[in-house]
C-alpha positions in Angstrom: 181.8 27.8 77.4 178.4 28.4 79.7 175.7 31.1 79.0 172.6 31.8 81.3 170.7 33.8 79.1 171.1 31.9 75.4 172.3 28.5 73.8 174.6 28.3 72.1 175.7 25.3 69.8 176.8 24.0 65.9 175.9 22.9 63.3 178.4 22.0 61.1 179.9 25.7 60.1 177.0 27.3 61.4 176.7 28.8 64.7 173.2 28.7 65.8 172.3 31.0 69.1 168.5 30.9 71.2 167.8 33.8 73.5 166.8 32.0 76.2 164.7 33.9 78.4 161.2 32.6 77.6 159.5 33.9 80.9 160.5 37.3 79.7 159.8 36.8 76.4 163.3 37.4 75.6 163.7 40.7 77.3 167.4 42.0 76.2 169.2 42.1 79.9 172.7 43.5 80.2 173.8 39.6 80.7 172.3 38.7 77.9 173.8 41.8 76.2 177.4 40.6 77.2 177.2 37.1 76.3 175.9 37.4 73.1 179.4 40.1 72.7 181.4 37.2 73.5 179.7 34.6 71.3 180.0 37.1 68.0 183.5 37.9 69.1 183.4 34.0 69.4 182.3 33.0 65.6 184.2 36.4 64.2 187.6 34.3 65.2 186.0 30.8 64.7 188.0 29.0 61.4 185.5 26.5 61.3 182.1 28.6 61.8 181.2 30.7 58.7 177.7 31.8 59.4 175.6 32.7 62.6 171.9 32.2 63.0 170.0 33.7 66.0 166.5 33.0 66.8 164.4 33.1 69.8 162.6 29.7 69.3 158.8 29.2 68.3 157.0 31.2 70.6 158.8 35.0 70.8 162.1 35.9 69.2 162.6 39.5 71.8 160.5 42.1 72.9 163.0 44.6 73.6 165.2 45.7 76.6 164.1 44.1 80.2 163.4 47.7 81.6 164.2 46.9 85.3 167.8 45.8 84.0 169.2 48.9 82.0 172.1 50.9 83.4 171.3 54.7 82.9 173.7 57.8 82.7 172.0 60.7 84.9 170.6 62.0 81.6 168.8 58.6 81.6 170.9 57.2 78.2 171.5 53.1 78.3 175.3 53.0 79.3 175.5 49.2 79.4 177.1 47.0 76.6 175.5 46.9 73.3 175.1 43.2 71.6 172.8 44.9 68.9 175.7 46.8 67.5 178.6 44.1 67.9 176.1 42.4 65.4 175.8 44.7 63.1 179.4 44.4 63.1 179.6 40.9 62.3 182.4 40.2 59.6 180.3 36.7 58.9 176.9 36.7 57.5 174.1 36.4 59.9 170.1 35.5 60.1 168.0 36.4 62.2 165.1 33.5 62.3 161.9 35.0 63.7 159.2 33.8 65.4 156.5 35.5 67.6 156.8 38.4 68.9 159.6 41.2 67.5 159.4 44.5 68.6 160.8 47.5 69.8 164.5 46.3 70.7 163.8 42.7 69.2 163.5 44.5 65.7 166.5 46.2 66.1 168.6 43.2 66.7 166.8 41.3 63.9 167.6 44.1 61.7 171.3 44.2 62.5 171.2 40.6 61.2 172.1 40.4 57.3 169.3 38.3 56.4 165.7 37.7 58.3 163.8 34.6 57.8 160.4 34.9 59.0 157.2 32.5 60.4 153.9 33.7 58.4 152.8 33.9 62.2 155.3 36.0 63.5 154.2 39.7 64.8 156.8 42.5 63.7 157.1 45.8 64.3 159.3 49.0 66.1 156.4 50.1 68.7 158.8 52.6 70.7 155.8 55.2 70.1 153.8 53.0 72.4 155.3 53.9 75.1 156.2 57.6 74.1 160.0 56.3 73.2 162.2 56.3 70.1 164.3 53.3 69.2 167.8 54.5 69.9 169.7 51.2 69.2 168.8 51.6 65.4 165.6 51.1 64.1 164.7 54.4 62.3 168.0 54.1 60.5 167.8 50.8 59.4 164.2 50.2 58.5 164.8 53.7 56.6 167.5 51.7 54.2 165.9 48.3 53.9 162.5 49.7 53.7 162.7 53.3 52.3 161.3 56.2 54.4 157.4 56.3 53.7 156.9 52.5 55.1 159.4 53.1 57.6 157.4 56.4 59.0 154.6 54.2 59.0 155.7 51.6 61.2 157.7 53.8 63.6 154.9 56.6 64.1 151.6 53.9 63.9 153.3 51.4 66.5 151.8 48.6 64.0 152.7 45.1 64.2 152.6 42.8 60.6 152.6 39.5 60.3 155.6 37.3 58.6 153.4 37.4 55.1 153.1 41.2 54.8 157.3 41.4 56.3 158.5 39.8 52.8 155.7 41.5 50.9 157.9 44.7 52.0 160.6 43.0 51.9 161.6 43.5 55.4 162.4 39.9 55.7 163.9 37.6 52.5 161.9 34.6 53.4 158.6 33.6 55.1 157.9 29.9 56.3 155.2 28.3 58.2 156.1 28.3 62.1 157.4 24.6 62.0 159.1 24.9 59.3 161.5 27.9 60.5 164.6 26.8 61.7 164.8 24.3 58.3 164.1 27.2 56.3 166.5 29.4 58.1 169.6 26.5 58.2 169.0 25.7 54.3 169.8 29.4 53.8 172.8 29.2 56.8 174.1 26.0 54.9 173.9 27.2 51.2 176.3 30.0 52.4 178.4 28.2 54.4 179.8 26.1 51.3 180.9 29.0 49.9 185.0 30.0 50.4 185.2 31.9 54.3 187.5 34.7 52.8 184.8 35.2 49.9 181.9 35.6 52.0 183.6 38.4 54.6 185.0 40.3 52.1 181.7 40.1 49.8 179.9 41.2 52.6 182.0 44.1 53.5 181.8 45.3 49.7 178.0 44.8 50.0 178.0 47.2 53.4 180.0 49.5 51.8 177.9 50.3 48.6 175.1 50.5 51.1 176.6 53.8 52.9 179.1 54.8 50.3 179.1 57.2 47.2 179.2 55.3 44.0 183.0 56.4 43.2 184.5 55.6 46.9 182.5 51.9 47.0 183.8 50.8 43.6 187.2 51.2 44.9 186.6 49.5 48.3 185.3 46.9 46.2 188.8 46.8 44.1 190.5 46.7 47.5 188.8 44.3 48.2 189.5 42.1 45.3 192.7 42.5 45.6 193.2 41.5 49.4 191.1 38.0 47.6 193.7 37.4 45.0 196.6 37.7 47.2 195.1 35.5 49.7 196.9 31.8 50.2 193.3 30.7 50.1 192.8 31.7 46.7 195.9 30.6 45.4 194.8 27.3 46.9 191.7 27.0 45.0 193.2 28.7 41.8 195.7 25.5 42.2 193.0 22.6 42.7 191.3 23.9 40.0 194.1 24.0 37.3 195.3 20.3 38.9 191.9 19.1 38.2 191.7 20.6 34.8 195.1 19.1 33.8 
């Protein structure tokens, strides 16, 4: 399958994805929007692929929307599709592996990523304010719940930039690397989860999503629910099996 606007390839059960509009600095067009729709929908159903890592390459991961390409309701509201959210939705893990630039629409598809892996020399921030905007595609909420309100004020209503050091010092991102070392450090993470059981990893991860936006009571359950889909599975049987076999 072809894309204009990103590569795709794997590695092993990884799926790794590159924006691939350097000249734009990664400028989110509708295109782009749709194709990284089909490649999520495209892991989601993979058997083989258990993780999804998206970067940008060394120089920018995305700056945001491509302003001359977004479809507008007469009230001026994006109507096109929406590649951040379809991430978010992701029942595999994801990483977002960050380089250069990430701003304004760039953090908001880093932070619908389940883990961000940062270079120390990467530049990071919201910076909607800039340009007398708010960033509707999810960055107030979600650097609210990774980061807690205060620091998230902060970097909405300053338009600041950080660097990849000061990201994990606030633990915006789980890991900083130097620049050349970033796609190693983000596949060692990619492959570490990988080896882990495919029917584990999606339902640990909607557990983990649950507690995040769930009173105490109602995500325990979901978690029990959860379990229980796990110990019905044929997957589990088949390990409970291999396990007693090699025992015996």
């Amino acid at each position: 399958m072809n894309y204009e606007t990103v590569r795709f390839e794997t590695k092993g059960a990884v799926a790794v994805v590159t924006l691939n509009r350097p000249e734009k600095k990664n400028a989110l067009t509708e295109q782009m929007h749709r194709e990284l729709i089909r490649i999520c929908d495209r892991v989601d159903r993979s058997d083989e692929l258990k993780v999804l890592v998206l970067t940008g390459g060394s120089d920018v991961f995305c700056t945001g929307a491509d302003l001359a390409d977004v479809s507008k309701t007469e009230d001026g509201l994006p109507t096109g599709p929406n590649a951040i959210e379809r991430l978010n939705d992701m029942t595999k893990p994801t990483i977002a592996a960050i380089s250069g630039w990430c701003i304004a629409g760039g953090i908001e598809l880093a932070l619908s990523c389940d883990f961000r892996v940062a270079a120390e020399t990467a530049r990071i921030g919201d910076r909607h304010i800039r340009i007398g905007f708010i960033g509707g595609a999810g960055s107030p909420t979600r650097l609210v719940r990774v980061l807690g309100m205060s620091k998230a004020m902060e970097l909405i209503l300053t338009g600041d930039t950080i660097d990849g050091n000061e990201a994990f010092r606030i633990g915006l991102v789980s890991k900083v690397v130097p620049v050349e070392k970033l796609m190693s450090g983000a596949m060692e993470l990619a492959e570490k989860i990988a080896a882990y059981s495919s029917l584990a990893l999606v339902l640990s991860k909607k557990a983990v999503k649950a507690a995040a936006v769930s009173p105490e009571h109602q995500s325990l359950h979901t978690t029990q629910l959860l379990l229980l889909e796990l110990l019905s599975s044929a997957e589990y049987k088949e390990r409970i099996a291999a396990f007693l076999k090699k025992r015996g």
